[in-house]
N, C-alpha and C positions, 0 to 999 in steps of 0.2 A: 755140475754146470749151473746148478739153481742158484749159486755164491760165488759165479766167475766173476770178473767184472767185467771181464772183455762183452758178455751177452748180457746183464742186468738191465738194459735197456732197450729199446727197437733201436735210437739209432747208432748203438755200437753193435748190436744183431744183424743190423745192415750193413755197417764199414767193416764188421767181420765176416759176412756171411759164408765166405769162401772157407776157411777154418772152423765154422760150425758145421758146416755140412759134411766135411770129411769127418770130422768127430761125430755125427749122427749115422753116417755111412757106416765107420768102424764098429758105434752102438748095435746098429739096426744089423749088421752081417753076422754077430753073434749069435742069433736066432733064426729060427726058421719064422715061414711067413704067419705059416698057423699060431705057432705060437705067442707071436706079436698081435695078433687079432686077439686070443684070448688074454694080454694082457693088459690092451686097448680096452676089451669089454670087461672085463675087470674090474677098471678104474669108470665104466661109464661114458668112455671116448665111443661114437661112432667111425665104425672104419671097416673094412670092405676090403675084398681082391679086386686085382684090377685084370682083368681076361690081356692075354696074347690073342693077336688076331683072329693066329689059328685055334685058341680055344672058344670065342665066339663063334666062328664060321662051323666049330663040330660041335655045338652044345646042344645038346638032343632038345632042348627045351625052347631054345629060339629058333630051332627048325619047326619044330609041332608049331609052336606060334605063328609061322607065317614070315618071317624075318626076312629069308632069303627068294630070291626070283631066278630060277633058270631061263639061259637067253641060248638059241642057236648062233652062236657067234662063226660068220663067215667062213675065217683062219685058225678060230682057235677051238672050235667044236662047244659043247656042252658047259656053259659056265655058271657059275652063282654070283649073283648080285644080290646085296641088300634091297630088300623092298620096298618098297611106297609104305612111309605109316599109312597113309590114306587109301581104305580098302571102298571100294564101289561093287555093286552089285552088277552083275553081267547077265544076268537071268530077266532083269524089267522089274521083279516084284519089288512088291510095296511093303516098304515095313508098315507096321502099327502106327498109326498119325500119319502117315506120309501119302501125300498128294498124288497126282500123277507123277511117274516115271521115279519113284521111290523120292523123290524130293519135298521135303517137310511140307505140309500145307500151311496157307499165305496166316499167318497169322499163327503158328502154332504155337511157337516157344514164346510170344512175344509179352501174354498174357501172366504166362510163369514169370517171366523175367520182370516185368515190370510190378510182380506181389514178391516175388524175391526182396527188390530193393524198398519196398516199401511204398 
């Protein structure tokens, strides 16, 4: 493909894309996925799995994390929801630095940030 001429360009890669991608499809179903990850790092490409739902929602590791939320839903009993990135403290305390009701005090970051930038 590196000396096709139908791809040597972006926009014959674009007016053909429909034909490269079945030829990338036929490359890429040759191998498993693993094995294309280590041929990816191989060359120095980053590249990664990409999770099915269901291997997210059972991945022991974004459970310990915090990830999912159980909800009493009305109809449907016991359910998991994705989380709030945004974790709050329910107990009142106060972290380190932090003002009343766990909220930074007035001025805290503002002093970092402005020897940050100079």
């Amino acid at each position: 493909m590196q000396n096709d001429s139908r791809f040597d360009s972006d926009d014959k890669r674009e007016r053909n894309n429909e034909l490269l991608i079945s030829i990338l499809n036929e490359v890429f179903a040759g191998k498993s996925l693993r094995e294309w990850i280590g041929i990816l790092d191989g060359h120095g490409l980053v590249s990664s799995m990409a999770q099915t739902i269901s291997e997210i929602t059972n991945d022991p590791q974004a459970a310990e994390n915090g990830f999912f939320a159980k909800l009493d839903h009305p109809n449907a009993g016991e359910i998991r929801l994705v989380a709030s990135p945004v974790k709050f403290q329910r107990d009142g305390s106060e972290r380190e630095g932090a003002g009343p009701g766990g909220r930074p005090a007035h001025g805290r970051d503002s002093v970092g940030g402005r020897l940050h930038l100079g």
